[in-house]
C-alpha positions as CSV (number, residue, x, y, z in Angstrom):
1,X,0.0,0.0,0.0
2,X,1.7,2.9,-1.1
3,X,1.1,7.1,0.0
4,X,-1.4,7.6,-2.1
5,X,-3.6,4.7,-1.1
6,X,-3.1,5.2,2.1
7,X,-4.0,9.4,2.1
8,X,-7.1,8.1,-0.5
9,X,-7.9,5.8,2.5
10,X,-7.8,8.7,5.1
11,X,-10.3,10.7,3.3
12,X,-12.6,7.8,2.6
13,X,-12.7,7.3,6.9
14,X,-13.7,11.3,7.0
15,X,-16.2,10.5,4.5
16,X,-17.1,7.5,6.5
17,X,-17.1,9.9,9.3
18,X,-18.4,13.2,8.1
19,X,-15.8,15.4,8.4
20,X,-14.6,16.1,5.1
21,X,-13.2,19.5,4.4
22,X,-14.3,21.3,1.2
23,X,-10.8,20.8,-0.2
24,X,-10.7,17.3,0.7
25,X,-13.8,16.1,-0.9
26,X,-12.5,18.4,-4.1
27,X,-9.4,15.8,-4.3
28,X,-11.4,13.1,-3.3
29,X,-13.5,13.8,-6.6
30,X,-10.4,14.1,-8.8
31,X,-9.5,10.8,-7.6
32,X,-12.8,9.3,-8.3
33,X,-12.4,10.5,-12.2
34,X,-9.2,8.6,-12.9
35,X,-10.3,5.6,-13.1
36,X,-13.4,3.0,-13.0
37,X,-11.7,0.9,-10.6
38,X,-11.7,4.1,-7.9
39,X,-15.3,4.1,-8.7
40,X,-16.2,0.2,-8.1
41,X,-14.0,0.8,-4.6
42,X,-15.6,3.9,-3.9
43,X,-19.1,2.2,-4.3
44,X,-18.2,-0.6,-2.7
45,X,-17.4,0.7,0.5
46,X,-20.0,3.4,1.0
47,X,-22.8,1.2,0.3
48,X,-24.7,0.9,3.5
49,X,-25.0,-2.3,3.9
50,X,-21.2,-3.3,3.3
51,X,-20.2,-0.2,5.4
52,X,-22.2,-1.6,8.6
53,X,-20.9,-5.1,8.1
54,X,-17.0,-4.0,7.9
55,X,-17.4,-1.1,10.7
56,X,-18.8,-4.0,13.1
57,X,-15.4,-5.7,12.4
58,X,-13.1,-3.0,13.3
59,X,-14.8,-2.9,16.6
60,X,-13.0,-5.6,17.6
61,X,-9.8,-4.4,15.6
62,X,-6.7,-3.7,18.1
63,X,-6.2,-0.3,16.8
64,X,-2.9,0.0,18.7
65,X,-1.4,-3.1,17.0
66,X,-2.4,-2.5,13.5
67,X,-1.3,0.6,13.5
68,X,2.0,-0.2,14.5
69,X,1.5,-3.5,12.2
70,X,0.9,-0.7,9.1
71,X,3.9,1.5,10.5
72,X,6.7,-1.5,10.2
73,X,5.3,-2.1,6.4
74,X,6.1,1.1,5.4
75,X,9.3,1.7,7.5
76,X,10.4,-1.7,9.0
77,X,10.4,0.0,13.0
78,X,7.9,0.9,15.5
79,X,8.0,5.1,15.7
80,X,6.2,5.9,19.4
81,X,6.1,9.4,19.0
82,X,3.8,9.5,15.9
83,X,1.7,6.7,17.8
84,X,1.0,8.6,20.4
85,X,0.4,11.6,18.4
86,X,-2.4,9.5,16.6
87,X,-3.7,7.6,19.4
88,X,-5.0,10.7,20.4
89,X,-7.7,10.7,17.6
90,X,-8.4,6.9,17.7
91,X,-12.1,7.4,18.8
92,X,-13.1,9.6,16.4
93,X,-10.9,9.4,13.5
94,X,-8.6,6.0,13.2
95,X,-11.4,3.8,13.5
96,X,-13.0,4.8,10.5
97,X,-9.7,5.0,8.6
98,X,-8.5,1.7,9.4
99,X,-12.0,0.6,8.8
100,X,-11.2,2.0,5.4
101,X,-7.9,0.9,4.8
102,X,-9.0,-2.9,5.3
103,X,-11.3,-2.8,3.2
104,X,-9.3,-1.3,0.5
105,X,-6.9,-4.2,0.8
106,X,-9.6,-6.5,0.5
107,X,-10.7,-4.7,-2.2
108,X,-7.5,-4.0,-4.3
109,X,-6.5,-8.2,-4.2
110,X,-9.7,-8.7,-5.4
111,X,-9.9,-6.2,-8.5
112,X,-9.3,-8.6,-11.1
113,X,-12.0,-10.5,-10.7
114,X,-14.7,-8.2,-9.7
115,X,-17.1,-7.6,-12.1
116,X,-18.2,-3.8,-12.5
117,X,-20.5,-2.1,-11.1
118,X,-22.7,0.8,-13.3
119,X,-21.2,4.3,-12.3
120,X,-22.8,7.1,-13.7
121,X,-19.8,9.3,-15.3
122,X,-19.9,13.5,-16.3
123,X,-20.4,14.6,-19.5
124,X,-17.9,15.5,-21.7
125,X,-17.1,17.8,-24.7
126,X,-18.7,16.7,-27.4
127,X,-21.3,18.4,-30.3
128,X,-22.8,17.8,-33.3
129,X,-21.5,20.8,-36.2
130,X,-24.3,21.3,-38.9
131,X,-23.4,23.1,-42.5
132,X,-25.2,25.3,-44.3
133,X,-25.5,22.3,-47.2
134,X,-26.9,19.9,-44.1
135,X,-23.7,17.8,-43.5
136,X,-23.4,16.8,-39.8
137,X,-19.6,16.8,-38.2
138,X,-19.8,14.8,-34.9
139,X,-17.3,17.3,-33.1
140,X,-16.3,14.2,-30.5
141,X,-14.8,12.1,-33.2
142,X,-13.3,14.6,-34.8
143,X,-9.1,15.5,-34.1
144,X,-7.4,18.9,-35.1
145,X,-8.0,20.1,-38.8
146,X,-9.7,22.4,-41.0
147,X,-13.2,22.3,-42.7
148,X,-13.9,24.8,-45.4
149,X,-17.2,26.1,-45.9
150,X,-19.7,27.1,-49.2
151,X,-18.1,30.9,-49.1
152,X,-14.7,29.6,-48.4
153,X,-15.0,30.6,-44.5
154,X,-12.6,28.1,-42.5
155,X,-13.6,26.1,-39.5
156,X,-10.6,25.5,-37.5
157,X,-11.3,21.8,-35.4
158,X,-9.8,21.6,-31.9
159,X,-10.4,18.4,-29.6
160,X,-13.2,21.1,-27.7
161,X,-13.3,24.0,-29.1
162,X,-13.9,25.4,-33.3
163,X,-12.7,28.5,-33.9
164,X,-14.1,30.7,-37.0
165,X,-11.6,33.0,-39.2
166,X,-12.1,36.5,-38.1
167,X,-14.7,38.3,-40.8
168,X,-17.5,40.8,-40.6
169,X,-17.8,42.6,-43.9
170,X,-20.8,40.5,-46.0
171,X,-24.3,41.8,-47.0
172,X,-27.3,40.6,-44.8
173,X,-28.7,38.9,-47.6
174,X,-25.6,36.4,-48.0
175,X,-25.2,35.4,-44.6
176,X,-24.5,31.6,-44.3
177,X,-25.3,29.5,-41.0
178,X,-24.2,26.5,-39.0
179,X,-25.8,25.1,-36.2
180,X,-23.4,24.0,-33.1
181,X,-26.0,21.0,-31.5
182,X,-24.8,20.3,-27.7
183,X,-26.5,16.5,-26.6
184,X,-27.2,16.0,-22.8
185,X,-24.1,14.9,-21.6
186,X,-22.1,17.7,-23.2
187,X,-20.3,20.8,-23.6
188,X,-18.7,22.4,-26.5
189,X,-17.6,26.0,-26.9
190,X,-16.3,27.9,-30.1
191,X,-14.7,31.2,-31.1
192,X,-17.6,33.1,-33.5
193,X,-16.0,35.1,-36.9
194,X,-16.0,38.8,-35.0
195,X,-13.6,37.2,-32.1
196,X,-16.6,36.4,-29.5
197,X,-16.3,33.5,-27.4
198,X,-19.2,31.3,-26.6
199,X,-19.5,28.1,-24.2
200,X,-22.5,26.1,-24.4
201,X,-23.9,23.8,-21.9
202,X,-25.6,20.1,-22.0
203,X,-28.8,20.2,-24.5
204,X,-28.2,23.3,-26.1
205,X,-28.0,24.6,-29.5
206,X,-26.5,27.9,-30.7
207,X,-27.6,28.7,-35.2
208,X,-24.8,31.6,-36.0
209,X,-23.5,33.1,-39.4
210,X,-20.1,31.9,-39.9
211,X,-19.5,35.7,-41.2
212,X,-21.3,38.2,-39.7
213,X,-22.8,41.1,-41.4
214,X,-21.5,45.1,-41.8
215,X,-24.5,45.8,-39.6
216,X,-25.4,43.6,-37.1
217,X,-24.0,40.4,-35.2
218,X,-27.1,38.1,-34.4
219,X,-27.4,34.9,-33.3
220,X,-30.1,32.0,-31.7
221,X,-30.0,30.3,-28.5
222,X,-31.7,27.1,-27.5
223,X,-30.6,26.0,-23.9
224,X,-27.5,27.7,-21.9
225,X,-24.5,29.8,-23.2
226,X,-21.9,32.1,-21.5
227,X,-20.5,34.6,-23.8
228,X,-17.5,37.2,-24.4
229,X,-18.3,39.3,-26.6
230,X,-16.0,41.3,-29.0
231,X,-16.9,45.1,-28.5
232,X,-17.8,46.8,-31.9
233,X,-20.5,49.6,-31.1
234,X,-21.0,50.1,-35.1
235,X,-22.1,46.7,-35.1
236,X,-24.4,45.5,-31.9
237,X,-24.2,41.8,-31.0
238,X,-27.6,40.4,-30.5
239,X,-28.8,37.2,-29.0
240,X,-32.2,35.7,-29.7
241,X,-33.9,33.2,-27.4
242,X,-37.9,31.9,-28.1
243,X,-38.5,34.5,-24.6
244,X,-36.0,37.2,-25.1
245,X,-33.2,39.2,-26.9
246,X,-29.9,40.6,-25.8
247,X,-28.3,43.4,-26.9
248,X,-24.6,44.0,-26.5
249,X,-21.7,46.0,-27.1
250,X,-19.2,44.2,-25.7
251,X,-19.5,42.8,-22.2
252,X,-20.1,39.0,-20.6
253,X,-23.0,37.4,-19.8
254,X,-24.6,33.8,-19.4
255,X,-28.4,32.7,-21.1
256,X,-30.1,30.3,-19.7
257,X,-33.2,29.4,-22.2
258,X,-34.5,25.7,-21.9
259,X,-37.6,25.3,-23.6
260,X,-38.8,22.9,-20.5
261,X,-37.3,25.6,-18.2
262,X,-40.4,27.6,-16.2
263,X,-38.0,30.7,-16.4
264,X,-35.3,32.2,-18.9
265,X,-33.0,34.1,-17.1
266,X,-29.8,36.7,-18.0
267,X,-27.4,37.4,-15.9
268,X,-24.9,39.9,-16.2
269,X,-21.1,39.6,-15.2
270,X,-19.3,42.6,-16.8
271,X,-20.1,45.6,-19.3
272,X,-24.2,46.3,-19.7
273,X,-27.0,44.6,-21.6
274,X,-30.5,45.4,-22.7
275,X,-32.6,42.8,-22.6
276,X,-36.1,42.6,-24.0
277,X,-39.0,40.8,-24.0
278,X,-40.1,39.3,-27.3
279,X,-43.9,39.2,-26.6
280,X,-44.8,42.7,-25.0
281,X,-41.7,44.8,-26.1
282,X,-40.6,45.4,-22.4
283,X,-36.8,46.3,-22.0
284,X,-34.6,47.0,-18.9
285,X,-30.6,47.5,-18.8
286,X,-28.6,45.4,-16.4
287,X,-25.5,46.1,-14.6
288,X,-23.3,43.7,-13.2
289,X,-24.2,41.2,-11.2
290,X,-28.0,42.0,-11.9
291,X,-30.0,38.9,-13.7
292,X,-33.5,39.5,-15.7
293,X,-36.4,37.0,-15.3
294,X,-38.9,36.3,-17.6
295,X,-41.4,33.2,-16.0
296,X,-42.5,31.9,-18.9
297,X,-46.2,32.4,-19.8
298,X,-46.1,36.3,-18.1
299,X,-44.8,39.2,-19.8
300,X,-43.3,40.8,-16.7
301,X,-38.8,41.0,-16.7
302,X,-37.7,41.0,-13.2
303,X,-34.7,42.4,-12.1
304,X,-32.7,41.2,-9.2
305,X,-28.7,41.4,-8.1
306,X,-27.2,38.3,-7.8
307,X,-23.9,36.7,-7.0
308,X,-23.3,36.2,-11.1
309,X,-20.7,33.3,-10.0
310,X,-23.3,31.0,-9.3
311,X,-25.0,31.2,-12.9
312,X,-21.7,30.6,-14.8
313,X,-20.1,28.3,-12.3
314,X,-21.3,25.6,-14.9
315,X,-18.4,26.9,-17.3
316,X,-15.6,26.7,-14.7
317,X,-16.7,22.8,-14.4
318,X,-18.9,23.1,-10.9
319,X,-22.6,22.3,-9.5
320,X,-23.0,25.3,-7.8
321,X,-26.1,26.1,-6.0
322,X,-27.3,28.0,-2.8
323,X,-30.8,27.6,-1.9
324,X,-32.3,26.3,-4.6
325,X,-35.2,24.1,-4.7
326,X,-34.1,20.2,-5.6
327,X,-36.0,19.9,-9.0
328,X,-34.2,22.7,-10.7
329,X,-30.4,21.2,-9.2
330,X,-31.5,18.3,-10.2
331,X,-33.0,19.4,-14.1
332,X,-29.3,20.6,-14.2
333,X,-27.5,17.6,-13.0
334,X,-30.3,15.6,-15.2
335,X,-29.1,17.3,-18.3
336,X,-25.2,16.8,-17.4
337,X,-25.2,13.4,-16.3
338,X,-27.7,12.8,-19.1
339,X,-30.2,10.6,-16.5
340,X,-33.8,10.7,-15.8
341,X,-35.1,12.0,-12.3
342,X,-38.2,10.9,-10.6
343,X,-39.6,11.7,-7.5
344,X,-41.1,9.3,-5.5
345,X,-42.3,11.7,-3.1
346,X,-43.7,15.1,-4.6
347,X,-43.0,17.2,-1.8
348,X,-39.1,16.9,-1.8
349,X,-39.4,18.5,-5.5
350,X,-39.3,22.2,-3.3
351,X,-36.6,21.2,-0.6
352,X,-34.0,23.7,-0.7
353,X,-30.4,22.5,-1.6
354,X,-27.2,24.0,-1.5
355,X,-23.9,22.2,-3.1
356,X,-20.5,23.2,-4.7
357,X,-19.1,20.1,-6.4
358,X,-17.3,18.9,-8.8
359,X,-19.2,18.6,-12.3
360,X,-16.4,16.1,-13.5
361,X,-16.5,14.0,-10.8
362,X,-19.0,11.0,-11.1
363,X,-22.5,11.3,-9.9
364,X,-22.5,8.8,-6.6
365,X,-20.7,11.4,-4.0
366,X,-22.7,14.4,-5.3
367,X,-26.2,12.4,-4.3
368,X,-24.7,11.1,-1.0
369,X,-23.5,14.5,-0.2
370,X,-28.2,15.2,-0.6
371,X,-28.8,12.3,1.2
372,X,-26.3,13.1,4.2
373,X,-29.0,15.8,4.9
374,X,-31.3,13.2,6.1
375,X,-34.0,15.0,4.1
376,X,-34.1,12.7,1.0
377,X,-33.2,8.8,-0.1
378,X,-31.7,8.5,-3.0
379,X,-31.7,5.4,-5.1
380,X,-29.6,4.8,-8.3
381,X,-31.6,2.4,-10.8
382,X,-29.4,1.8,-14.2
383,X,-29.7,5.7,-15.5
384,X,-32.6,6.6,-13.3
385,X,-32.7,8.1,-10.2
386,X,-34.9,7.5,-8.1
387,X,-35.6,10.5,-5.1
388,X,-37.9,10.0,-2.0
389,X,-38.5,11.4,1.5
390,X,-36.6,10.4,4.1
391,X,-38.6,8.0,6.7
């Protein structure tokens, strides 16, 4: 058993325990994405069943001895100051680790021959590009290289990102577009033909000139986007959703416009928008850190300050909530993990949730961090999960 197992073993007894640190469940996620085999462990020993059996056990473990058993492995003599330094924590803290560490032994001699068990992974970057003559480029399969479109405009691949050449000087009436599809499951982001930047989350779709026009830069969102915009105030850079438009100079802002969403939603990290509702004409200007709601089926923008970290924490790869009911967290996580949600019990649909995780990690730790809450069960059925109250 080497450092790393053993330090992977330490933080499995605080999670055993409760008394993970922020930081520590952040590494404990990394390690949980390098491999399936972390996973299977992982699973293995925090299924509750299997974690009452082996914690019975080490009740009857000599601490002391194994311990100092573990301490002549790694450096063949007995050292009594860092015993009694540990022994310190025994009650509330070795126990669970050693607890831990056996089963991991038990575990790793037995990895050959254990059959996996279903872990539901993150998404990852991946997209489907769509011409202007219909041909579809699945972006995933795709390595580096160039595609050239009808007007000659070329699309430069990268593994997760496509990158447009830099051109705004055609007529309105020969724009040509491409479609940027984003399955559940997926991310994908891309550099437009005026310079702007554009990340776009699971089950989205972004329809965009690949040259823009000498008086306007429009394009249409279906889902979630974060954008950087170039700044050109001769040529305003407009976003269209079904619910609203955005107009921009130059600044940075997120979009969130699901179709099944009850709300589309801008917020506003720096520079201003106007944004405007499509039905009724209504317009108001944001300033940073200020998000516009418009509940879908009313005609009414609201207008609230926010933290604006929390609506783009999606692009710098976290689940980041505060206070939000569990059926929109878990719409999101739905859409990333690509699962289906259902609720056993309707009333936990309106429970308030708070989380900062991971997004790459797998789903398992996320849901036991809900159910540590004792609020909610959760229950993992092939790629449904299933969510009830807590008896």
């Amino acid at each position: 058993m080497d450092k790393t197992d053993f330090d992977i073993a330490v933080l499995v007894g605080k999670y055993l325990a409760n008394n993970l640190t922020e930081e520590e469940q952040v590494y404990l996620n990394e390690w949980l994405a390098l491999s399936g085999q972390n996973r299977i462990w992982f699973r293995k020993l925090t299924d509750e069943n299997y974690k009452k059996e082996k914690i019975k056990k080490s009740a009857t473990i000599d601490v002391g001895q194994g311990w100092q058993s573990l301490q002549q492995k790694r450096s063949g003599k007995r050292k009594r100051q860092l015993w009694i330094r540990w022994s310190k924590y025994a009650a509330i803290f070795v126990i669970p680790v050693f607890a831990a560490w056996i089963v991991y032994q038990q575990s790793s001699r037995s990895r050959v021959t254990e059959s996996p068990a279903q872990v539901i992974v993150a998404g990852t970057s991946k997209a489907l590009l769509v011409l202007a003559d219909g041909t579809s480029v699945p972006l995933e399969q795709k390595k580096q290289g160039v595609l050239v479109e009808q007007n000659g405009v070329k699309i430069d691949l990268k593994e997760e990102h496509i990158e447009y050449e830099n051109a705004v000087s055609v007529r309105e009436d020969e724009l040509i577009y491409n479609e940027l599809i984003i399955p559940r499951g997926g991310e994908y982001s891309l550099t437009l033909s005026d310079g702007t930047v554009v990340f776009l989350n699971a089950d989205s779709k972004l329809r965009f000139p690949v040259k823009f026009g000498d008086t306007k830069r429009e394009v249409e969102l279906e889902g979630e986007g974060y954008f950087e915009v170039t700044r050109n105030e001769k040529v305003p850079f407009i976003v269209k959703t079904s619910r609203m438009d955005v107009l921009v100079l130059g600044t940075k802002f997120n979009i969130s416009a699901y179709e099944d969403d009850s709300i589309t939603m801008t917020t506003l990290v720096q520079g201003s928008v106007r944004v405007t509702a499509s039905d009724n004409g209504m317009s108001v200007v944001l300033q940073p850190n200020e998000q516009a709601e418009l509940e879908h089926g009313g005609n009414i923008l609201q207008v609230s300050e926010v933290d604006a970290s929390f609506a783009t924490a999606w692009k710098d790869g976290r689940l980041r909530f505060q206070e939000k009911p569990l059926h929109e967290i878990m719409k999101t996580v739905a859409r990333w993990y690509d699962v289906e949600v259902e609720y056993m019990d309707e009333e936990v649909k309106n429970y308030p949730f708070g989380c900062n995780f991971s997004r790459h990690a797998t789903i398992e730790p996320l849901l036991k961090v809900f159910e540590a809450t004792g609020t909610i069960g959760v229950r993992v059925d092939g790629r449904k999960i299933l969510i009830m109250r807590k008896k």
